[in-house]
C-alpha positions as CSV (number, residue, x, y, z in Angstrom):
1,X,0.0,0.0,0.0
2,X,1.0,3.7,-1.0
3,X,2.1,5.5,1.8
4,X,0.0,9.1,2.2
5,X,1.8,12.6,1.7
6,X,-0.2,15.6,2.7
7,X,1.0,18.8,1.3
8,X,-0.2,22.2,3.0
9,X,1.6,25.0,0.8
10,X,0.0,28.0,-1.2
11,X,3.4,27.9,-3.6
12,X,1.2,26.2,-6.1
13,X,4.2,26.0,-8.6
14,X,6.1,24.2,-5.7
15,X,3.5,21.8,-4.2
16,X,2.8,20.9,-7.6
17,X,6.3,19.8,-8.7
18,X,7.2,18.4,-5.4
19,X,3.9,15.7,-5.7
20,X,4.8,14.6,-8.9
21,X,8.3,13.8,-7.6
22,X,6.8,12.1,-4.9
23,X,4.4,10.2,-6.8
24,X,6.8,9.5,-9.0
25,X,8.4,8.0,-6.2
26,X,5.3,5.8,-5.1
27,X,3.9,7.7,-2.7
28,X,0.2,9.3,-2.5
29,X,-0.1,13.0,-3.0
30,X,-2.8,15.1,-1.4
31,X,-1.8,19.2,-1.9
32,X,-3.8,21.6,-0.3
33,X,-3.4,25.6,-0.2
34,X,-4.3,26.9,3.1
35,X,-4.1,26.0,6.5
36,X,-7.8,25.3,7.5
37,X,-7.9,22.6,4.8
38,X,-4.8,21.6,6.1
39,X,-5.8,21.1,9.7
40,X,-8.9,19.0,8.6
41,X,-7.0,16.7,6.3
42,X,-4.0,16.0,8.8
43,X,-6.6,15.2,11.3
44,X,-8.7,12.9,9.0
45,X,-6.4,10.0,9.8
46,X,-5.2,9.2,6.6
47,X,-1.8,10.2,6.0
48,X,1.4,8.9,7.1
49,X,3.0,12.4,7.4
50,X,2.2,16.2,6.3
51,X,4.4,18.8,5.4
52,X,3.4,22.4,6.2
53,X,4.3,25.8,4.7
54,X,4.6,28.1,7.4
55,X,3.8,30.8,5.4
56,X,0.2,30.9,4.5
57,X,-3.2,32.7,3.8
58,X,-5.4,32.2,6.2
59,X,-4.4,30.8,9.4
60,X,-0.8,30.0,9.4
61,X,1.3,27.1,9.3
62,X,2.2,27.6,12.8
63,X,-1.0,27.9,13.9
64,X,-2.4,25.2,11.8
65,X,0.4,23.2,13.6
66,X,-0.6,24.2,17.1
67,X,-4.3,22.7,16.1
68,X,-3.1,19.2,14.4
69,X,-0.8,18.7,18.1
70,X,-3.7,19.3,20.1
71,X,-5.3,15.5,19.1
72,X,-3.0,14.0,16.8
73,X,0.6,12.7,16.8
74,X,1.1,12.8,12.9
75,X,4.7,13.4,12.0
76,X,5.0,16.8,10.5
77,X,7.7,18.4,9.0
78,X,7.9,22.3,8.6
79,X,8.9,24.2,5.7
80,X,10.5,27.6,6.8
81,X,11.9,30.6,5.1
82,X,16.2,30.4,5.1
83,X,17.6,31.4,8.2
84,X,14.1,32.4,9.6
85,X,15.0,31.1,13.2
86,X,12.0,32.1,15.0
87,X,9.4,29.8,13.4
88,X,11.8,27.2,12.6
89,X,11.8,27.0,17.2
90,X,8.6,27.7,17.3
91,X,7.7,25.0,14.6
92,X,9.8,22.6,16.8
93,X,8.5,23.6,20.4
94,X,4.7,22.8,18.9
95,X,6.2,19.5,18.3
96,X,7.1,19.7,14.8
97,X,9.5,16.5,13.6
98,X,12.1,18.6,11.6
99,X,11.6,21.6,9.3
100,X,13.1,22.0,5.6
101,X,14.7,25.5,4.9
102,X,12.7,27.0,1.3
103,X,13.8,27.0,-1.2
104,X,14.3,23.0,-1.1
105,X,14.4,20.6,-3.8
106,X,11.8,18.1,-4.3
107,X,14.4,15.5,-3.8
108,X,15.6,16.9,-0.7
109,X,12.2,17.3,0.9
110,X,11.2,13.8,-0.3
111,X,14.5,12.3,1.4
112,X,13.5,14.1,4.7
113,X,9.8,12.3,4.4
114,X,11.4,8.8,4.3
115,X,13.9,9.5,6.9
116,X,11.2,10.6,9.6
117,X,8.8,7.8,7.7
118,X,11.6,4.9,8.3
119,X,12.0,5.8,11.6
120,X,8.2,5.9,12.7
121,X,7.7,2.9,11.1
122,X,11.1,1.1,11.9
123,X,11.8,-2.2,12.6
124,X,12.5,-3.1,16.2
125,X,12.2,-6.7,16.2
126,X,15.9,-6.9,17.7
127,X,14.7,-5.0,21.0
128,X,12.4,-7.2,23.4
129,X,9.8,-6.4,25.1
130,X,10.1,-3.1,27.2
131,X,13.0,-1.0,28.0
132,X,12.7,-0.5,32.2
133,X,14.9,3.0,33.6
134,X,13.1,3.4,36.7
135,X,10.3,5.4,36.4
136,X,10.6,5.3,32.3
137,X,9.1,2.2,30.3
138,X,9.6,2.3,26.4
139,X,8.3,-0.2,24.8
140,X,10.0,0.0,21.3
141,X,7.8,-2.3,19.2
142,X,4.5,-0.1,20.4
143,X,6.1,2.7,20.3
144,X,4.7,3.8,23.7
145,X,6.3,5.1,26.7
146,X,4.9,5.4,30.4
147,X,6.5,7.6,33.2
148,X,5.6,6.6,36.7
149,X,2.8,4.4,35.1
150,X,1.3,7.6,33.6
151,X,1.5,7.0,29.4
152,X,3.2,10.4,27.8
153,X,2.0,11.4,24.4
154,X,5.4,12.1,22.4
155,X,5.7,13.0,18.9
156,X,7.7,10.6,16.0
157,X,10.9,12.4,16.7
158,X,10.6,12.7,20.5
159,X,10.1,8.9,20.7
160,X,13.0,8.2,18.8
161,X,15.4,10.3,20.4
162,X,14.1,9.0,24.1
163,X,14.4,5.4,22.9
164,X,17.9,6.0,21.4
165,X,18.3,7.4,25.0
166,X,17.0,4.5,27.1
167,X,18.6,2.2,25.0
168,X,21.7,3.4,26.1
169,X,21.1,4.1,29.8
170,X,24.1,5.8,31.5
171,X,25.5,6.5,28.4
172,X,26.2,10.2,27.2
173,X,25.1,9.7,23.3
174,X,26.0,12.5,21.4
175,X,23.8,15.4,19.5
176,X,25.2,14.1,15.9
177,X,23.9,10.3,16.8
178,X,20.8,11.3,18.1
179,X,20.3,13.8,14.7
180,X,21.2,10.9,12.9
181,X,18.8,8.2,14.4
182,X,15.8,10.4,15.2
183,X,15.9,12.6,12.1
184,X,17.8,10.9,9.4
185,X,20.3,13.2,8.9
186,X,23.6,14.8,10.5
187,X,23.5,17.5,12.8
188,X,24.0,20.8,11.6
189,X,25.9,23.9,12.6
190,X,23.8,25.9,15.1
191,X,20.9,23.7,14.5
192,X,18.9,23.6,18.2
193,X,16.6,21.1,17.1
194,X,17.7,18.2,19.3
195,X,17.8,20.9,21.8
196,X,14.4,22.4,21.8
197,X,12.9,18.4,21.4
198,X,15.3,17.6,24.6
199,X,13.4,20.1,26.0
200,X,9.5,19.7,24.9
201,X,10.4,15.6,26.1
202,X,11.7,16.7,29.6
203,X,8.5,18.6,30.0
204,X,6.2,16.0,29.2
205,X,8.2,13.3,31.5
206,X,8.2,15.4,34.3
207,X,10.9,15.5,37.2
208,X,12.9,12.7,39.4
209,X,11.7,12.5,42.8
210,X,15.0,14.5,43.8
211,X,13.5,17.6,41.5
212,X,16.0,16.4,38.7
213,X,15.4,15.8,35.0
214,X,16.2,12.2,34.2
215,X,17.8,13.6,30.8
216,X,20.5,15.5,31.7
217,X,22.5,17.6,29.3
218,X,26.6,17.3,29.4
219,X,28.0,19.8,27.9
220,X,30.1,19.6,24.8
221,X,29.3,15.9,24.6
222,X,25.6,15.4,24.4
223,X,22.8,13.9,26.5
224,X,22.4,11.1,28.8
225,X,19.1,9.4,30.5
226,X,20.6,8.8,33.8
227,X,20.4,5.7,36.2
228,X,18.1,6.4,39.5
């Protein structure tokens, strides 16, 4: 079965040549121009991913982001203007998986989709059962995780960095590896997305019983889910 794209851009010329690429490439292609129609598609249930313009007529790709988080974990990826910093944090703080710089190539976007796709969908079959670190429980397979028997709602990319760091309990794993595993690609220069999803992840998780967050950052190095 043909995996779902949803496309939320007003750049007609754009959207246009993008879904032939990836139809070309055997994927399903839904485009739509504004971010209402956007919302109510993402939400429908049936897409794998969506990618949204930030830029938009209407209500904006932000905002139409901020709506789709509210009920639904569908992996999104943002499209932002160059070296627009703002919405690209924003985008990621709402719980956007990565975000594409404009202008992108069709190509480049489409390799982006299957990175975040693979890793939703991944095969786990060499991890057993559940992942125990104390209060944590991961279960890789399900792709759910419980804190303190409460279950925490994460996004595609939150899941896969928290897994990467439970799998290696005790274990500083660096920003690079964790770019690579959880968003397909290597980290780049002053790029805070592992950052701001470190962040968004501790939130939801809450604190140790000593006030602590059981991701703790080591500077230089990377991050590390630590032993209680």
């Amino acid at each position: 079965m043909k995996e779902k794209v949803l496309l939320v851009d007003d750049d007609v010329e754009l959207v246009e040549m993008v879904g032939d690429y990836l139809t070309q490439e055997g994927f399903e292609v839904t485009i739509v121009h504004d971010g209402e129609s956007g919302v109510r598609e993402a939400l429908s249930g049936q897409y794998a991913i969506a990618v949204v313009d930030v830029m938009m007529p209407g209500i904006s790709g932000i905002e139409a982001l901020r709506q789709i988080r509210l009920t639904s974990t569908l992996p999104v990826i943002m499209l932002t203007a160059r070296g627009d910093d703002t919405d690209r944090i924003v985008g990621l703080e709402l719980g956007a998986d990565d975000y594409v710089p404009k202008p992108c190539t069709p190509r480049e976007l489409t390799a982006r989709i299957r990175a975040i796709l693979k890793r939703v969908g991944g095969n786990h079959a060499e991890v057993a059962g559940v992942i125990n670190a104390g209060q944590l429980k991961v279960w890789p397979e399900k792709r759910k995780v419980e804190w303190g028997g409460r279950q925490v709602e994460l996004t595609s990319t939150e899941f896969n960095l928290l897994e990467m760091l439970a799998s290696h309990i005790g274990q500083v794993v660096s920003k690079d590896d964790l770019s690579k595993q959880a968003l397909g690609r290597p980290l780049l220069r002053f790029d805070r997305s592992i950052d701001v999803h470190m962040s968004s992840i501790r939130q939801k998780l809450g604190a140790l019983p000593d006030g602590r967050s059981c991701i703790q950052t080591v500077v230089r190095k990377g991050y590390m889910l630590v032993k209680e």
